[in-house]
C-alpha positions as CSV (number, residue, x, y, z in Angstrom):
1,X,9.7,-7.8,20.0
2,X,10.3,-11.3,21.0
3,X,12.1,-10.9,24.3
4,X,9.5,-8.1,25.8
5,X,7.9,-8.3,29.4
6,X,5.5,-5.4,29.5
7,X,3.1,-3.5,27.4
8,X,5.2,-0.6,27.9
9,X,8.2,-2.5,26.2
10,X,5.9,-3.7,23.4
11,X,4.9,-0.2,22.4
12,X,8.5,0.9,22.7
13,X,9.8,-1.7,20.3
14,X,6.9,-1.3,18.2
15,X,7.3,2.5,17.8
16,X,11.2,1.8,17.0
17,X,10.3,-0.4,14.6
18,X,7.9,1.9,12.9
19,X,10.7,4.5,12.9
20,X,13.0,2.2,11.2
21,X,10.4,0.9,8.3
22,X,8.3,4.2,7.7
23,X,10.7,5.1,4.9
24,X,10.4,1.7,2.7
25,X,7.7,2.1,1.2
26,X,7.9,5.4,0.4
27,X,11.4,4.4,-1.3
28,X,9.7,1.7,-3.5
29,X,7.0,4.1,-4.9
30,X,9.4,6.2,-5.4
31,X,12.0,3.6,-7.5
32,X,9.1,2.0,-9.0
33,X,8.4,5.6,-10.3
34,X,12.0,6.3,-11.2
35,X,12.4,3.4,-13.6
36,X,9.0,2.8,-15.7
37,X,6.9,3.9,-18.0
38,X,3.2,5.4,-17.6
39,X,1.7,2.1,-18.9
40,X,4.3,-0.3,-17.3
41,X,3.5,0.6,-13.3
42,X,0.1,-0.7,-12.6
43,X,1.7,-4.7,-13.3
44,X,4.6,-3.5,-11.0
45,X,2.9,-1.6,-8.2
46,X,1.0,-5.0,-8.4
47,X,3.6,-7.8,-8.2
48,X,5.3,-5.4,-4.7
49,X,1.8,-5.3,-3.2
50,X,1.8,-8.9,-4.2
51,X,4.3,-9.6,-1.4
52,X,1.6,-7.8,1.1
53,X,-1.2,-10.2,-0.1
54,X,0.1,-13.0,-0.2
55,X,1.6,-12.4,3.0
56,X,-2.0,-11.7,4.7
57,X,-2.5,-15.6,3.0
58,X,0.8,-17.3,3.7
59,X,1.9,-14.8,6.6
60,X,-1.8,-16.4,8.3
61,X,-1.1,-19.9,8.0
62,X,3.0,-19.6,9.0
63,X,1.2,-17.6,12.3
64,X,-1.2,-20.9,12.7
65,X,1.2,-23.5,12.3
66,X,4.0,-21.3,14.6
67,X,1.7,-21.0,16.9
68,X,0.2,-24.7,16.7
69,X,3.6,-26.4,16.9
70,X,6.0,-23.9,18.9
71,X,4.3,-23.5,22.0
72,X,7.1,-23.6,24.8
73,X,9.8,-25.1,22.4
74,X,13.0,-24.3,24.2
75,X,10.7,-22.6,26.8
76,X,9.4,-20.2,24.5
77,X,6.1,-18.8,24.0
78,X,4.7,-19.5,20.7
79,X,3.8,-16.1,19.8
80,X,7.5,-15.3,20.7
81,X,9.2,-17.9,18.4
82,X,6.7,-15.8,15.8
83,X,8.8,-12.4,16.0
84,X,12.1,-14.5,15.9
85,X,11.3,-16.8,12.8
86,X,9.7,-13.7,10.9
87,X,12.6,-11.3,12.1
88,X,15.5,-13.7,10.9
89,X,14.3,-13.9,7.8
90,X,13.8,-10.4,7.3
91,X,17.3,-10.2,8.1
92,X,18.9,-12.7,6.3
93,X,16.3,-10.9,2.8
94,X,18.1,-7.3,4.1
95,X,21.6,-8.3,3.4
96,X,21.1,-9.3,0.0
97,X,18.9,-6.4,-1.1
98,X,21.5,-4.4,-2.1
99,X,23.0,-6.6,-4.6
100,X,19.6,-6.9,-6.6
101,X,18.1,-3.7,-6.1
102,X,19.6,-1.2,-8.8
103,X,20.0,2.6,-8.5
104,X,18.6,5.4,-10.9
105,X,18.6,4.5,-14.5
106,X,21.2,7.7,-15.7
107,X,23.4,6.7,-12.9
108,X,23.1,2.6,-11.7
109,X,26.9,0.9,-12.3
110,X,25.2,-2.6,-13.3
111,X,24.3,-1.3,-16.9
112,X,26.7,-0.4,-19.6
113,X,26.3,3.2,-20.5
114,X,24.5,2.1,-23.8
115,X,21.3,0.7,-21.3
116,X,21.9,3.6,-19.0
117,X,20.9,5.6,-22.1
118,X,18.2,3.6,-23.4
119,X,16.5,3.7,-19.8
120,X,16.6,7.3,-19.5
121,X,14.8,7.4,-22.9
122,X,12.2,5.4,-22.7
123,X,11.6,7.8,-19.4
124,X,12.0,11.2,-21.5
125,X,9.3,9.6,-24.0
126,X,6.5,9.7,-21.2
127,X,7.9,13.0,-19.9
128,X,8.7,11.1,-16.8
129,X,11.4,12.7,-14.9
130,X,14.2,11.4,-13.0
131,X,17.9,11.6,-11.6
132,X,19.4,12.5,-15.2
133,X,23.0,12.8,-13.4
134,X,22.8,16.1,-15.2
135,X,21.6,20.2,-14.8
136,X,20.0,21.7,-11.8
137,X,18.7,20.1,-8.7
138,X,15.7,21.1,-6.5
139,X,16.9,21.6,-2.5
140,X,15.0,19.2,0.1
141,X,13.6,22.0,1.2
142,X,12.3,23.6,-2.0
143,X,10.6,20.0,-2.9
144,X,8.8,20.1,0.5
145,X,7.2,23.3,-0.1
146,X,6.3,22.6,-3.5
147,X,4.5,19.4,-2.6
148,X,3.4,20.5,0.9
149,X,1.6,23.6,-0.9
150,X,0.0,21.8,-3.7
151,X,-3.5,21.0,-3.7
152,X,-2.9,18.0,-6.3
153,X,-1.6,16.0,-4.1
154,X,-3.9,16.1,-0.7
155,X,-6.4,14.9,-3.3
156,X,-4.1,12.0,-4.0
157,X,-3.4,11.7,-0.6
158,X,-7.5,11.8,0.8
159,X,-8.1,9.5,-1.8
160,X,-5.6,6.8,-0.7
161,X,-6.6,7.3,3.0
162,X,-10.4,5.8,2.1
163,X,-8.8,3.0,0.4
164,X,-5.5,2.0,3.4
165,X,-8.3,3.3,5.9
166,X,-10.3,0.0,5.4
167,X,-7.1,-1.8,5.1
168,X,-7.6,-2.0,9.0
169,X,-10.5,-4.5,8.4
170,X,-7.9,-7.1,7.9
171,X,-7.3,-7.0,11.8
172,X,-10.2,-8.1,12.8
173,X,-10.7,-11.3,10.2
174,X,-9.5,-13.6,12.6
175,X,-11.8,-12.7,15.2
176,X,-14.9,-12.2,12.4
177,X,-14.1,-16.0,10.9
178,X,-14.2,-17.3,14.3
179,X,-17.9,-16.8,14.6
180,X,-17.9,-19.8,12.3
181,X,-17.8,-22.0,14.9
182,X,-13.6,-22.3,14.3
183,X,-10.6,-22.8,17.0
184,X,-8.6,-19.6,17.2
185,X,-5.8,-21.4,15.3
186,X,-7.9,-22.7,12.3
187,X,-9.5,-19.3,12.4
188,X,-6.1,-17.6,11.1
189,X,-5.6,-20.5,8.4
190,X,-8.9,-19.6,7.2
191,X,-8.2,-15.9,6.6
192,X,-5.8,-17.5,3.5
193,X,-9.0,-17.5,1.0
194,X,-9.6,-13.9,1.4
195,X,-6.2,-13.0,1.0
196,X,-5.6,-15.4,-2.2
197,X,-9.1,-14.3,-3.8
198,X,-7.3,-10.9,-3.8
199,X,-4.7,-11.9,-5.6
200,X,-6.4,-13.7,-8.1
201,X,-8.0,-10.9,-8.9
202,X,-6.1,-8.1,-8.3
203,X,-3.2,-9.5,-10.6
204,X,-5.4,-9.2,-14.5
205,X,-7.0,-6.0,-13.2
206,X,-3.4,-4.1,-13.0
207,X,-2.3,-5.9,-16.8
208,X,-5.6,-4.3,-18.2
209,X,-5.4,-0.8,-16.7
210,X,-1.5,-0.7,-17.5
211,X,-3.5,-0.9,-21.5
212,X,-5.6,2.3,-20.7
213,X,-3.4,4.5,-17.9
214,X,-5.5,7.3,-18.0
215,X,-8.3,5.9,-16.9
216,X,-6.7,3.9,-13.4
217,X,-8.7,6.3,-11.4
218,X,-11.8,5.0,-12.7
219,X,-11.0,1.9,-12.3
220,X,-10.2,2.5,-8.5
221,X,-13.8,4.4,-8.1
222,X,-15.7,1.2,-9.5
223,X,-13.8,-1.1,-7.2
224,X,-14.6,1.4,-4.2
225,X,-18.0,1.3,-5.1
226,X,-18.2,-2.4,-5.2
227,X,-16.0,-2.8,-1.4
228,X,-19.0,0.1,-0.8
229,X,-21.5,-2.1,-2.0
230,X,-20.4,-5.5,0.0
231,X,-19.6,-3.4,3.3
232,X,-23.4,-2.3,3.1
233,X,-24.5,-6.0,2.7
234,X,-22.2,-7.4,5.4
235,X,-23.8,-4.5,7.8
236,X,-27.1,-6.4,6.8
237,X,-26.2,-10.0,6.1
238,X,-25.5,-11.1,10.0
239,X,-25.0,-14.8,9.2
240,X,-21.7,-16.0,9.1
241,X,-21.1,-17.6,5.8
242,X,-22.4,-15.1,3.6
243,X,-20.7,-12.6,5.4
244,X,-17.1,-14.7,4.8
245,X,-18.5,-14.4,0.8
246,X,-18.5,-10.8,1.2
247,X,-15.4,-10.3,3.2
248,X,-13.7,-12.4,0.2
249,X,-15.4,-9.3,-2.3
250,X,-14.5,-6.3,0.3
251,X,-10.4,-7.6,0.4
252,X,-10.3,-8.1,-3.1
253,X,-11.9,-4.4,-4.1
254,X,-9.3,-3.4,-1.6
255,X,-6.7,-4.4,-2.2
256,X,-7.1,-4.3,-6.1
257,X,-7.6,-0.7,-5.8
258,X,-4.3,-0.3,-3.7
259,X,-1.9,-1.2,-6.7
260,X,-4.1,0.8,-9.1
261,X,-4.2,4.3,-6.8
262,X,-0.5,3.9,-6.5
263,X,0.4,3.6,-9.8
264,X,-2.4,6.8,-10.8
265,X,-0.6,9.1,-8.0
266,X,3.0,7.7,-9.5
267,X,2.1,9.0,-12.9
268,X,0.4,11.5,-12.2
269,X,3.7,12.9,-10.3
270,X,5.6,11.6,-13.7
271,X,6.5,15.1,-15.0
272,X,7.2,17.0,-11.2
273,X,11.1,16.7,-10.4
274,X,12.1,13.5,-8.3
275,X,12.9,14.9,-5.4
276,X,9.1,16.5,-4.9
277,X,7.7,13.5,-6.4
278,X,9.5,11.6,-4.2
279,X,8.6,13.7,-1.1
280,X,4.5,13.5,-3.0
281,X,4.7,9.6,-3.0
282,X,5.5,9.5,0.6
283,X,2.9,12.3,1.7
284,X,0.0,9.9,0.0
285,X,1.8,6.6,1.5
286,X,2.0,8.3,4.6
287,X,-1.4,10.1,5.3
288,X,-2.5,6.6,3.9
289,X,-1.3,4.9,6.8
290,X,-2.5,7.2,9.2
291,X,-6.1,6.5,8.3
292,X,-5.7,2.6,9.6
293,X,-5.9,4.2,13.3
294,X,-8.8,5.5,13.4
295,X,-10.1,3.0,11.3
296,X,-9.0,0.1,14.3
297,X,-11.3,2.1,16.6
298,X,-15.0,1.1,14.4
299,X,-14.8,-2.8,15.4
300,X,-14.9,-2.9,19.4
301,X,-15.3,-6.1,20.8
302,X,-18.6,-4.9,22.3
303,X,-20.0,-4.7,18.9
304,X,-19.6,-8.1,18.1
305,X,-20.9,-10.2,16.0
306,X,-22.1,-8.1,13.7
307,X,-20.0,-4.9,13.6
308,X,-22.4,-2.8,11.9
309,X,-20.9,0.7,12.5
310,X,-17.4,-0.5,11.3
311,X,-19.2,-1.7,7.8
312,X,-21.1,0.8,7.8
313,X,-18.3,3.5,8.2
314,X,-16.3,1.9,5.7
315,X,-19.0,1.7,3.0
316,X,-19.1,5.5,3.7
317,X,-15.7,6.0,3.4
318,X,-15.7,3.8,0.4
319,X,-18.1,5.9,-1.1
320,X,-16.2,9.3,-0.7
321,X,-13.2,7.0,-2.1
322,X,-15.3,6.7,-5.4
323,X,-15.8,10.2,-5.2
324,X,-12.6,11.6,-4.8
325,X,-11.2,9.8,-7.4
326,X,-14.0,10.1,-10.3
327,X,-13.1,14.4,-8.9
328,X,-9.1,13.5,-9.4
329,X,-9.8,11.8,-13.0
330,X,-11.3,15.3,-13.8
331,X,-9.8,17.7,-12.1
332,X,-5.7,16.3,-13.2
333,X,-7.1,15.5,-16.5
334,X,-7.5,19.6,-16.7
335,X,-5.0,20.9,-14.5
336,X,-2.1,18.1,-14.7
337,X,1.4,18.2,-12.4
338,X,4.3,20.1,-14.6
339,X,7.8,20.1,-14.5
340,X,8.4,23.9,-13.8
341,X,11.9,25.2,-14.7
342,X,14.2,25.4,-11.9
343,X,16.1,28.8,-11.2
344,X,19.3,29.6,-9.1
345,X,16.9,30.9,-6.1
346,X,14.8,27.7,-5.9
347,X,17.9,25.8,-5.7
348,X,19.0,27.6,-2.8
349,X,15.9,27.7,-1.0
């Protein structure tokens, strides 16, 4: 990313680069889901979205003082020396990860077979399934159609898309702050309060649900309704500060929702076998995604500064979040995910 010339280079790289991360975090949901217990998930979907936050705070300021201090260092754009800093230290964090991260409870070498035990238990007391090392094991193939033809899961997935959907707000905070009468550089330091208000927030939220699991998805729907609420006031509110206030509200619903949703489609996908959870997870993460590119397209430059049809469109989309989520807290409650028996054709399939 650093060393390209054209916009045709840039998209190349980035569109590599996507390639070679889409799988990650569909991986983590999936781990996440593989090792804990229906009312441990919310604290840990929580503290690995945690990284994302406090990136969006931390990751803002690094970008201000990179791009403050760096300019033509070694003849370098600033915004160049950004990709290298960030992408060395990705590196150097890659080639440690597989010391620390462990494999599936029945099966990982860095318990005795005593804690191997104990951690497949505690899974078999929620009816959470996952690689047992033992009996029959769904095909690739078999998993896709199960989870491809299930309507459970679209509803997890159309659900998720309101709440990443809005996620592409955070794009535009620099340009939305500046209106405050800030430098583009102090602009991206000041998007750090959003991102740590989240956090603040988002943190206690995820201990309490973990208390009462069945009801995360109501939880979600009344943090939709509030980002609903504050996206309908920003619309209406055109002066700066307040506006700031209510983006502060808007991330925080957001992105206090996003730990909570993941952790209600994870359990919810408890009982299925792990290779269609697995292939579930990354359906909703994916489709999730998706929804941030149409989302860029509401906040044009020419409707600056008040972007009224972007809030607007996401208070509606927030709404339908609510929706779809009080609908799931129903709808699973009476027709939840099962672990069907496998037979000898499935596996073959």
């Amino acid at each position: 990313m650093a060393a390209v010339q054209t916009p045709a280079q840039l998209l190349g790289v980035r569109f590599a680069l996507g390639i070679a991360e889409a799988g990650f975090s569909p991986a983590i949901l999936f781990l996440i889901s593989s090792w804990y217990r229906k009312h441990e998930q919310s604290k840990r979907f929580i503290v690995y979205l945690s990284a994302a936050i406090l990136s969006g705070a931390f990751g803002s300021i690094v970008a201000g003082a990179i791009t403050a201090r760096m300019e033509n260092v070694g003849g370098i754009s600033s915004w160049r020396w950004l990709f290298i800093i960030e992408g060395v230290a990705t590196v150097g964090l890659a080639l440690i990860a597989p010391y620390l991260l462990l494999d599936y409870p029945s099966i990982t070498m860095k318990f005795t077979p005593e804690e191997r035990s104990f951690a497949v238990e505690r899974l078999r007391e929620d009816d959470i399934t996952s690689c047992f090392g033992t009996g029959p094991v769904v095909s690739h193939s078999r998993a896709l159609l199960n989870a491809i033809t299930d309507w459970r899961i679209y509803l997890l997935c159309l659900g998720y898309m309101t709440i990443v959907g809005t996620m592409a707000l955070c794009y535009f905070y620099p340009t939305m702050i500046a209106g405050l009468g800030y430098t583009a550089t102090k602009a991206q330091f000041m998007t750090a309060p959003l991102f740590l208000a989240a956090f603040v927030i988002a943190i206690p939220l995820c201990i309490f649900a973990d208390r009462v699991p069945p009801y995360r998805p109501v939880f979600v729907a009344v943090l939709l309704i509030l980002g609903a609420i504050f996206c309908a006031l920003a619309a209406g509110v055109q002066s700066y500060t307040p506006r700031y206030i209510f983006l502060c509200l808007i991330n925080s619903a957001i992105w206090a929702a996003n730990p909570l949703a993941l952790s209600f489609a994870s359990t919810t996908l408890g009982a299925v076998d792990p290779e269609t959870r697995a292939i579930g997870l990354a359906l909703v993460n994916g489709m999730g995604n998706l929804a941030q590119v149409y989302g860029a397209y509401l906040w044009p430059s020419r409707d600056a500064p008040g972007y009224i049809m972007g809030f607007s469109v996401f208070a509606g989309m927030l709404v339908i979040g609510c929706g779809v989520y009080l609908a799931s807290f129903w709808a699973l409650n009476k027709h939840p995910f099962t672990n069907k028996p496998t037979t000898n054709s499935e596996m073959r399939i």
